[in-house]
C-alpha positions as CSV (number, residue, x, y, z in Angstrom):
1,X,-56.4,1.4,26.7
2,X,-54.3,1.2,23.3
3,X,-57.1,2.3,20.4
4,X,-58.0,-0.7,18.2
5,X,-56.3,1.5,15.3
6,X,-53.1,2.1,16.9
7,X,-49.8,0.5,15.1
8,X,-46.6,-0.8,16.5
9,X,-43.8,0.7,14.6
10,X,-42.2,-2.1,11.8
11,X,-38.7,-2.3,11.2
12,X,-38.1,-2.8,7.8
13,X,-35.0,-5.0,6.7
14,X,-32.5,-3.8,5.1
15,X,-29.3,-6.1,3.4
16,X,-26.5,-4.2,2.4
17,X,-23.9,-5.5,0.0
18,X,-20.8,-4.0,0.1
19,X,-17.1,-6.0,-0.2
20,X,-15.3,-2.9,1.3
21,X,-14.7,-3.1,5.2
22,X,-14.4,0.4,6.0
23,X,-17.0,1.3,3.5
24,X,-19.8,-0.9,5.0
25,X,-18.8,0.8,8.6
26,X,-19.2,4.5,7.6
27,X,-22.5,3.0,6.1
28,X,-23.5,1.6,9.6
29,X,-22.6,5.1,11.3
30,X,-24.3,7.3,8.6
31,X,-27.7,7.2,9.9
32,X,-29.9,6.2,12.9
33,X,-31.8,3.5,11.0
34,X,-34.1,2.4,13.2
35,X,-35.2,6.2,13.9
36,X,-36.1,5.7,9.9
37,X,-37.7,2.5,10.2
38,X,-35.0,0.3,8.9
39,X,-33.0,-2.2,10.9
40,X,-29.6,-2.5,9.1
41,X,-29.3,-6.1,10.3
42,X,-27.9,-8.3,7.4
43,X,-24.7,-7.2,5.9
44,X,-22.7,-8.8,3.3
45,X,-19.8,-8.8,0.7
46,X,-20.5,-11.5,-2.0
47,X,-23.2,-12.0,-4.5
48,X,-24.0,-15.7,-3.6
49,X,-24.6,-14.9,-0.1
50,X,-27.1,-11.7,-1.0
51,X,-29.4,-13.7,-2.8
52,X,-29.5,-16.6,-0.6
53,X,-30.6,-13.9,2.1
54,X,-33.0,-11.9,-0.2
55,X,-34.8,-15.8,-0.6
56,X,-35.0,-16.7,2.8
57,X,-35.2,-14.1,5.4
58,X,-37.4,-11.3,5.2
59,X,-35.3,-8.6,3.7
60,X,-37.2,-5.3,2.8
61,X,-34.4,-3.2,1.1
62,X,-31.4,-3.9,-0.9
63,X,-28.7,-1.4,-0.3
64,X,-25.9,-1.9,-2.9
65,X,-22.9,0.0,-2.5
66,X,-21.2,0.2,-6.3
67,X,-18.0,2.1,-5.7
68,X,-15.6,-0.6,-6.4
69,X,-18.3,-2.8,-7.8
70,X,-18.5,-0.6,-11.0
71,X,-21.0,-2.6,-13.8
72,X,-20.4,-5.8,-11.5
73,X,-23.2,-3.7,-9.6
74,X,-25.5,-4.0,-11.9
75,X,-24.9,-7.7,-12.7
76,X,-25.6,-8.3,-9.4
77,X,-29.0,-6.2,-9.7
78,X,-29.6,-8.3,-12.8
79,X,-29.4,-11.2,-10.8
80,X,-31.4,-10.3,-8.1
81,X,-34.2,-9.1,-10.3
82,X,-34.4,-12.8,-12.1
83,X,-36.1,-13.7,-8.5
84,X,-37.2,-10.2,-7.0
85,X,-38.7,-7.9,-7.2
86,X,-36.9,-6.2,-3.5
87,X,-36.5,-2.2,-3.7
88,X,-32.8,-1.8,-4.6
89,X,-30.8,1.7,-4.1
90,X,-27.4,2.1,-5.5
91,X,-25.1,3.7,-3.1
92,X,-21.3,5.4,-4.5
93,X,-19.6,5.7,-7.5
94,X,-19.3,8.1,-9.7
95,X,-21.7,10.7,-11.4
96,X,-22.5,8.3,-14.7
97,X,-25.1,9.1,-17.2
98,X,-25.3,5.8,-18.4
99,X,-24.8,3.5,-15.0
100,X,-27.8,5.6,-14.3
101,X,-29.7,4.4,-17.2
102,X,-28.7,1.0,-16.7
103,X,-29.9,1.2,-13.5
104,X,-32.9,2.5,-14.3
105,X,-33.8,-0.5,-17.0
106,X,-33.3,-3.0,-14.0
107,X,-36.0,-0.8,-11.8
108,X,-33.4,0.5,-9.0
109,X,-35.4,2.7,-6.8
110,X,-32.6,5.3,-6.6
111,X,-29.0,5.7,-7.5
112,X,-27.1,8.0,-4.8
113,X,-23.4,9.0,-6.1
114,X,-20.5,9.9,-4.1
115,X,-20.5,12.0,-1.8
116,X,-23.8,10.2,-0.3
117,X,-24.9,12.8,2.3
118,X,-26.9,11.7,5.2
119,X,-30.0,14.0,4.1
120,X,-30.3,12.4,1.0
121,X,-30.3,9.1,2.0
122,X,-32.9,10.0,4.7
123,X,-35.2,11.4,2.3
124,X,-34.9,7.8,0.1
125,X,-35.9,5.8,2.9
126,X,-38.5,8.6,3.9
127,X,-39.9,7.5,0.0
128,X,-39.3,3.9,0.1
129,X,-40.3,3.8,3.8
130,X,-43.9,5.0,3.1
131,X,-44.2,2.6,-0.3
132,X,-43.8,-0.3,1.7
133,X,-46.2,0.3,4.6
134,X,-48.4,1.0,1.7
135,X,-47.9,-1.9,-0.3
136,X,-48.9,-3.8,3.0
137,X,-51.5,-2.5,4.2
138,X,-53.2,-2.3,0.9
139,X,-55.6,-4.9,-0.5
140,X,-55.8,-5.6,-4.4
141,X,-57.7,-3.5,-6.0
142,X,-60.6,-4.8,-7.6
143,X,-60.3,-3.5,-11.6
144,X,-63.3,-2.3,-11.4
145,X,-62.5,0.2,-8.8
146,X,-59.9,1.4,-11.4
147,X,-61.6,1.4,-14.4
148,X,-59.8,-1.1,-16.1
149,X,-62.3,-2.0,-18.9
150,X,-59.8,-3.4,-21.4
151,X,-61.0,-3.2,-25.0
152,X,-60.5,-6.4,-26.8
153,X,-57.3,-4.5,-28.9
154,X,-56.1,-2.8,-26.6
155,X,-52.1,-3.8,-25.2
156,X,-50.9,-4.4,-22.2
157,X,-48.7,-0.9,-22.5
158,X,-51.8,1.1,-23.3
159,X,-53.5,-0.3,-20.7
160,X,-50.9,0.3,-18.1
161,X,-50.7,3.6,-19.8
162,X,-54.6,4.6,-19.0
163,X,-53.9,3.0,-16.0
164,X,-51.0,5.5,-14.7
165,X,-52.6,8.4,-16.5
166,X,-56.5,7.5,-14.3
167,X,-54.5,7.3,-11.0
168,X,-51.3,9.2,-11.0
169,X,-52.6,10.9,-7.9
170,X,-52.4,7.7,-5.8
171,X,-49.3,6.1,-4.6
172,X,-49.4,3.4,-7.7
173,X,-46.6,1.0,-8.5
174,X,-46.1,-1.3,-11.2
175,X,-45.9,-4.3,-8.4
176,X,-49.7,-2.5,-7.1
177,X,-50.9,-3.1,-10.9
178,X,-49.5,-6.3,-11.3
179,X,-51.0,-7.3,-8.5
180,X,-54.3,-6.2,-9.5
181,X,-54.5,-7.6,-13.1
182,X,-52.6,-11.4,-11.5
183,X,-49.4,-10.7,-13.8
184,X,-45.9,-10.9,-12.9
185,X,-44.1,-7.8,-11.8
186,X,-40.9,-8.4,-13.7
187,X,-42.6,-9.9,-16.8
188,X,-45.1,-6.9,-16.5
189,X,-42.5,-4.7,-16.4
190,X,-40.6,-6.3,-19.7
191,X,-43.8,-6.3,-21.6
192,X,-44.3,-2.3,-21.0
193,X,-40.6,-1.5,-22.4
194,X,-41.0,-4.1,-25.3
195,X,-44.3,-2.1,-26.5
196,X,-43.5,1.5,-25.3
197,X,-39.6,1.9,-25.3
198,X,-39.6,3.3,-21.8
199,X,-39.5,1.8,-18.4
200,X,-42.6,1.9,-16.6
201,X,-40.6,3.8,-13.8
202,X,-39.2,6.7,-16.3
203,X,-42.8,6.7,-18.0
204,X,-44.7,7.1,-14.6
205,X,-41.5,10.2,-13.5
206,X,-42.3,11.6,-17.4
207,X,-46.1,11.8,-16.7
208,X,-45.9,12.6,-13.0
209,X,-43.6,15.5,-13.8
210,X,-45.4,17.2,-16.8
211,X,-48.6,17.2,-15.0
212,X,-47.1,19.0,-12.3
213,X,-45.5,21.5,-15.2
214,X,-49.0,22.4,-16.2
215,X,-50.5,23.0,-12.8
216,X,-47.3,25.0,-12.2
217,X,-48.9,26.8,-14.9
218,X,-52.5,26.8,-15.5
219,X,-53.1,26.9,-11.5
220,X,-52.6,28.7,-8.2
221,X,-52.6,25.3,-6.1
222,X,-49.5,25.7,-3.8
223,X,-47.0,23.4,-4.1
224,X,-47.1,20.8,-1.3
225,X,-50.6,20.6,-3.3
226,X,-49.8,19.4,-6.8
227,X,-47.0,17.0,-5.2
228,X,-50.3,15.1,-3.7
229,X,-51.8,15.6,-7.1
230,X,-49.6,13.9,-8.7
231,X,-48.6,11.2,-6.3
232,X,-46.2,12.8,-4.1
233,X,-46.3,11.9,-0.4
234,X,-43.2,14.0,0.2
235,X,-42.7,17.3,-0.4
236,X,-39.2,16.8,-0.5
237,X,-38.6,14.1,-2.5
238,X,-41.2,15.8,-5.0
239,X,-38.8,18.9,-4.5
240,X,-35.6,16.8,-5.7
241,X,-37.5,14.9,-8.8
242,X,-39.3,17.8,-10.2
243,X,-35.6,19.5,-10.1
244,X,-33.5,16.3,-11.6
245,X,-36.3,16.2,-14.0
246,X,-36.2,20.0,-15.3
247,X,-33.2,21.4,-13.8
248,X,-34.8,23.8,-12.4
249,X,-37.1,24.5,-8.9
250,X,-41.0,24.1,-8.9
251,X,-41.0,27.6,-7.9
252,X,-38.8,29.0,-9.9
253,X,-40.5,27.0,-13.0
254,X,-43.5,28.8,-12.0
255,X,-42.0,32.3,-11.8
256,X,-40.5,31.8,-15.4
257,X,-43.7,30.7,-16.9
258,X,-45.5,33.2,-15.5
259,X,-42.9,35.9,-16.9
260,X,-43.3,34.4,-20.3
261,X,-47.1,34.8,-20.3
């Protein structure tokens, strides 16, 4: 008999938008997506008929491939985020600083540049994979169950600020906050850069990453460790952020400290 607590494996759609013919094959090839939990199933080449799809079928993932898209790729993500708030990843193009950033402002989930190699992709959807089984199976969570005991003076920033800083071990999201306090994602998400001059996605990396620095330092927890303490599901994907964020390994960061103490 199948246990009561057993789950049937979900596909998770993805749409991927990408005008070049060859490009959108080599896509196709790169990966077994259903061994990932995806189902490539919706592909397209035109903006129009993206966000027709992204309203009316149940599409999970926005793959966006911005080789020959350039900053028409991020119009497009502008456009999609005016409706949705659908976990985009850039795929292609070229090492750029400020696409990055651009990206970043319009709360892409990852921006993978040419060459995309098949590991790093895997490890995205790894990430993104386990963010939206958790978004679903979750409840809201109560604000009391959070501590959110707003003070009368107190912004919406500095609240999302205690927020991140009283669960960073969890799996938290702005969409999981807004959620919880009946806001608007996107609006919520406007209203933390207008007070705070970050994103809430580089604010939550910034604080996830410097409280990893200082258990690098002050403790002996291994490493697979303070990735759970600091919301990391994935070892690997706490691996690659912890480098992009300091240049540098979490073990080597700890061997340096420890030499300079």
């Amino acid at each position: 008999m199948t246990s009561p607590k057993a789950r049937l494996i979900q596909l998770h759609r993805i749409l991927l938008v990408d005008p070049n013919d060859q490009s959108r094959e080599t896509t196709r090839k790169m990966l077994d997506w259903t061994k990932h939990g995806f189902l490539l199933q919706q592909v397209v080449n035109n903006t129009p008929d993206a966000l027709a799809l992204i309203e009316t079928r149940s599409i999970s993932l926005v793959l966006l491939n911005i080789k020959r898209l350039h900053s028409t790729g991020l119009d497009i993500c502008s456009q999609i985020r005016q409706t949705s708030d659908i976990p985009i990843v850039l795929l292609g193009g070229a090492h750029d600083f400020n696409l990055a950033r651009k990206a970043l402002t319009l709360q892409v989930k990852e921006y993978l540049p040419d060459p995309v190699e098949p590991e790093e992709l895997s490890a995205c959807l790894r990430s993104l994979r386990r963010e939206l089984e958790d978004s679903l199976d979750a409840e809201p969570i109560p604000a009391t169950d959070l501590r959110w005991q707003r003070h009368p003076q107190e912004s919406i920033g500095e609240l999302i600020q205690q927020l991140v800083q009283n669960e960073l071990h969890r799996n938290i999201s702005l969409k999981k906050i807004a959620q919880a306090l009946h806001f608007n994602c996107a609006y919520l998400g406007q209203k933390f850069k207008q007070e705070m001059n970050i994103s809430f996605n580089d604010y939550l990396l910034q604080q996830r990453m410097e409280r990893a620095k200082q258990l690098l330092q002050s403790t002996d927890l291994r490493i697979y460790e303070i990735a759970g303490e600091v919301g990391y599901t994935e070892i690997d994907w706490f691996y690659r952020k912890f480098r992009e964020y300091t240049g540098t390994s979490a073990n080597d960061y700890r061997k340096r400290i420890s030499v300079i103490a």
